[in-house]
N, C-alpha and C positions, 0 to 999 in steps of 0.2 A: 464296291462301297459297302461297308457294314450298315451304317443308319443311314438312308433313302430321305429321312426330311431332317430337318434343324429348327431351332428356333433365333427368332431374335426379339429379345426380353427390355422393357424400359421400364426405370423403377423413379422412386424420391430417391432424394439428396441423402437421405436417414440413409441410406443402404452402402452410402460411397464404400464404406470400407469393409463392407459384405463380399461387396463387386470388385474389390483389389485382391482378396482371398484369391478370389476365382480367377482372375485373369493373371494372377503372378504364382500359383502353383500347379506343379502338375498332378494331374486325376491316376495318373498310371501306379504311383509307389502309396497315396493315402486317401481319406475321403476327403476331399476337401470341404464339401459341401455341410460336412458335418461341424467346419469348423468357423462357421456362419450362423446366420439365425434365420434364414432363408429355409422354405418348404415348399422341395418340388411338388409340382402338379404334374399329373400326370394324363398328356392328352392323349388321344386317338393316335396318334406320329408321332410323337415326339414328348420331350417334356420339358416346360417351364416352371414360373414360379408360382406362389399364387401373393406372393408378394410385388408382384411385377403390376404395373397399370397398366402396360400394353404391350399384348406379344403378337408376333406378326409369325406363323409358320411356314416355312417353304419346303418344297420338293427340289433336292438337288439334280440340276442338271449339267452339269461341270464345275471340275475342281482342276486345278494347277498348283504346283508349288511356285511357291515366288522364286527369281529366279536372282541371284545371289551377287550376280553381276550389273545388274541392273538398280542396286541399293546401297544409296550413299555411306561412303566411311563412317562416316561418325554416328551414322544407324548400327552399322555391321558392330562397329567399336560398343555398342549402348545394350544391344538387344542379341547378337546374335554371335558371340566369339564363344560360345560352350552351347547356346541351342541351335539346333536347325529352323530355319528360312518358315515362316509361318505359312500354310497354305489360303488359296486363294476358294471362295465357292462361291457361284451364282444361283441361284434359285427360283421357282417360280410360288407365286406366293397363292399359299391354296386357304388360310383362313386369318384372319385377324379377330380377336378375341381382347377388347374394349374395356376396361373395366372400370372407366373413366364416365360414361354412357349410362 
């Protein structure tokens, strides 16, 4: 595994369509992130945002890929007929960082 921890990020409603940038483009061919108004932070492991109200960090300890037989047609027909199967990761959660507190 290249990155050892992940985040998981919760933001406002203002952000919705910050958070579609990210979630419907891929990071491999441009920055996406640039094409948002979001500003990473950058923790100890990992990074988030600092526009986020609560990020939860974990240390990966298993990943899988999803397994492509196991995911309804009209999934495969919606999400996955040109990308591959999104992977699966479990995590142990080593800080929460509150900003809501």
């Amino acid at each position: 595994m290249i990155n050892v921890y992940f985040t998981i990020s919760f933001f406002d409603k203002k952000y919705h369509k910050d958070l579609e940038v990210l979630g419907s483009k891929s990071g491999r061919n441009l920055n996406k992130i640039s094409l948002t108004k979001l500003t990473p932070q950058f923790l100890r492991n990992a990074v988030s945002f600092k526009e986020s109200n609560l990020t939860i960090v974990c240390k990966k300890i298993y990943f899988q890929d999803l397994n492509i037989e196991n995911i309804p047609q009209e999934v495969i027909d919606k999400w996955y007929k040109k990308e591959p199967v999104h992977r699966m990761y479990i995590g142990e959660v080593i800080d929460i960082i509150d900003k809501r507190i």
